[in-house]
C-alpha positions as CSV (number, residue, x, y, z in Angstrom):
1,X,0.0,0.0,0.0
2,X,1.1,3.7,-1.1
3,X,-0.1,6.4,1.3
4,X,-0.8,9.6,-0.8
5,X,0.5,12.9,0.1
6,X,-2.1,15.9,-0.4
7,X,0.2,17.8,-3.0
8,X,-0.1,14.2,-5.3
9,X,-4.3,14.2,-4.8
10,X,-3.8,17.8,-5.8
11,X,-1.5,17.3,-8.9
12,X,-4.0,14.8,-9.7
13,X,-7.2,16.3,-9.6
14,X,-6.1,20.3,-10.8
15,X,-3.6,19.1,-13.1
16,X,-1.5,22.3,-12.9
17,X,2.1,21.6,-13.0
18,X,2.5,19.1,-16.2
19,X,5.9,17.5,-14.7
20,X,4.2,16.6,-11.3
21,X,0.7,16.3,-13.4
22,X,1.8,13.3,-15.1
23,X,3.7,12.1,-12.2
24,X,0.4,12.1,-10.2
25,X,-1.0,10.8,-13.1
26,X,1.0,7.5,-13.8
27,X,0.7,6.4,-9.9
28,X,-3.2,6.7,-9.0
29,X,-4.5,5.6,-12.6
30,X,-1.2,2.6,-13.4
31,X,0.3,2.2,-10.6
32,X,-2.4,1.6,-7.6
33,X,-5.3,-1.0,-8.3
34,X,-7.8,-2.6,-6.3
35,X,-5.0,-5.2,-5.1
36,X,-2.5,-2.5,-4.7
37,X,-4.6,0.3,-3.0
38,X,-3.0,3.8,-2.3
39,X,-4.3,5.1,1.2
40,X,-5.9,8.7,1.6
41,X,-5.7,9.6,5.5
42,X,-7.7,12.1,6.7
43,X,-5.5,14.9,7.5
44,X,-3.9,14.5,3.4
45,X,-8.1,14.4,2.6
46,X,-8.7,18.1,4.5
47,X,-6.0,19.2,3.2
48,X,-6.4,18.8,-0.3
49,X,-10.2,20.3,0.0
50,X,-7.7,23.6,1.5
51,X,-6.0,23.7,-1.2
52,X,-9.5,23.3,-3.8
53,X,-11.2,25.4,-2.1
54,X,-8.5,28.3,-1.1
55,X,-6.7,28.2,-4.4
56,X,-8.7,26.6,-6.8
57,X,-12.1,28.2,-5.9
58,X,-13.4,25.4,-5.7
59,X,-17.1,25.1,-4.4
60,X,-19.0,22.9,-1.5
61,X,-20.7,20.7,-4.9
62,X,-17.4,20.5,-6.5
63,X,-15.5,19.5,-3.8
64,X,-18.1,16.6,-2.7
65,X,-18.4,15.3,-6.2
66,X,-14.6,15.3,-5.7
67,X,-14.3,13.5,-2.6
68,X,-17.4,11.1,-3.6
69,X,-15.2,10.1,-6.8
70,X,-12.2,9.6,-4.5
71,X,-14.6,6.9,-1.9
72,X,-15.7,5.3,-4.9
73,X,-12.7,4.5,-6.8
74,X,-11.4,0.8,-6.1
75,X,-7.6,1.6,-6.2
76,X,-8.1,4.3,-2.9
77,X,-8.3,3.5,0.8
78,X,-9.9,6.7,2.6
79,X,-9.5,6.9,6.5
80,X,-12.9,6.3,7.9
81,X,-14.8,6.4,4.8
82,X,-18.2,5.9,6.4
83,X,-17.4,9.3,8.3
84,X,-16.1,10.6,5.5
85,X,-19.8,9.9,3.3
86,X,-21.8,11.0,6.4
87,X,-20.0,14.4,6.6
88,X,-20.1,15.3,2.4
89,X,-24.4,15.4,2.9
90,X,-24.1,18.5,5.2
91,X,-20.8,20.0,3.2
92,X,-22.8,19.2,0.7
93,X,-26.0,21.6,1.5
94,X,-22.8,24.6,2.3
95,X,-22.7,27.3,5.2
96,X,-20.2,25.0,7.0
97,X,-16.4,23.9,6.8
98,X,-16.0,19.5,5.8
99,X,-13.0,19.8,8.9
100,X,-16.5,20.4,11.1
101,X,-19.1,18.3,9.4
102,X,-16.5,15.3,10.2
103,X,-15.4,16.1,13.4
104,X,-19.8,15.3,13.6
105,X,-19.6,12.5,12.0
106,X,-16.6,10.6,13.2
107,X,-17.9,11.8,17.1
108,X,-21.3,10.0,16.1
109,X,-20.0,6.8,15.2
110,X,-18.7,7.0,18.9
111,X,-21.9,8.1,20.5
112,X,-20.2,11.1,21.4
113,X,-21.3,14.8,21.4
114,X,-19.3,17.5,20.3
115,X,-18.6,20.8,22.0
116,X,-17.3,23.5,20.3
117,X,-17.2,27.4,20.8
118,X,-18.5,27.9,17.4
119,X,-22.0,28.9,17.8
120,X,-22.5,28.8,13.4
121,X,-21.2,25.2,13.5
122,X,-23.2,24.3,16.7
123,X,-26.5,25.7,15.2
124,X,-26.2,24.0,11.4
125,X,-24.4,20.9,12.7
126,X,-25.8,20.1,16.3
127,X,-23.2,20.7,18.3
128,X,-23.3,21.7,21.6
129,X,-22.0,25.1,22.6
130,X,-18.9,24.9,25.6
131,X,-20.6,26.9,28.6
């Protein structure tokens, strides 16, 4: 298994620098497979939906349809996919950040509540505010 660095999902998927383009390229589409799987951890995932949406403009749609192609292709790992789908439906809708609708999700799957000082996220994602 190949662990994937952000800047190679983001070669990948902008295709903005042809040298590191092709690169990116070659690995994910000949290189991994369903019996050689590259891994997408979550910190490399949030990072390269930073870099989509800071530099690429990159909207809440585009950057789900994105991330939905990433879960469903056969040659990629993703770190706690399950949370990872759970979080895209309220990215999805917009008005809050993915790096909040997961820490949601992944806190669910433990039966735990999240606290936060953030009373936007708290309101649109059901979190409780820290009093």
């Amino acid at each position: 298994m190949i662990a994937l660095d952000a800047n190679v999902l983001v070669r990948y998927l902008a295709q903005d620098d042809a040298r590191q383009s092709a690169i990116a390229n070659r690995l994910i589409e000949k290189t991994l497979s369903a019996s050689n799987r590259g891994f997408v951890s979550l910190v490399a995932l949030l990072e390269t939906v930073r870099v989509m949406e800071s530099r690429y403009g990159a909207d809440a749609q585009t950057v789900s349809e994105i991330l939905a192609d990433l879960l469903d292709a056969s040659s990629l790992e993703v770190q706690d996919a399950q949370a990872v789908r759970s979080a895209l439906q309220p990215y999805r809708r917009g008005g809050v950040d993915l790096h909040d609708c997961l820490i949601v999700a992944l806190a669910a799957q433990r039966s735990a509540r999240v606290v936060t000082f953030d009373a936007k996220a708290a309101r649109r994602l059901g979190m409780e505010l820290a009093r």
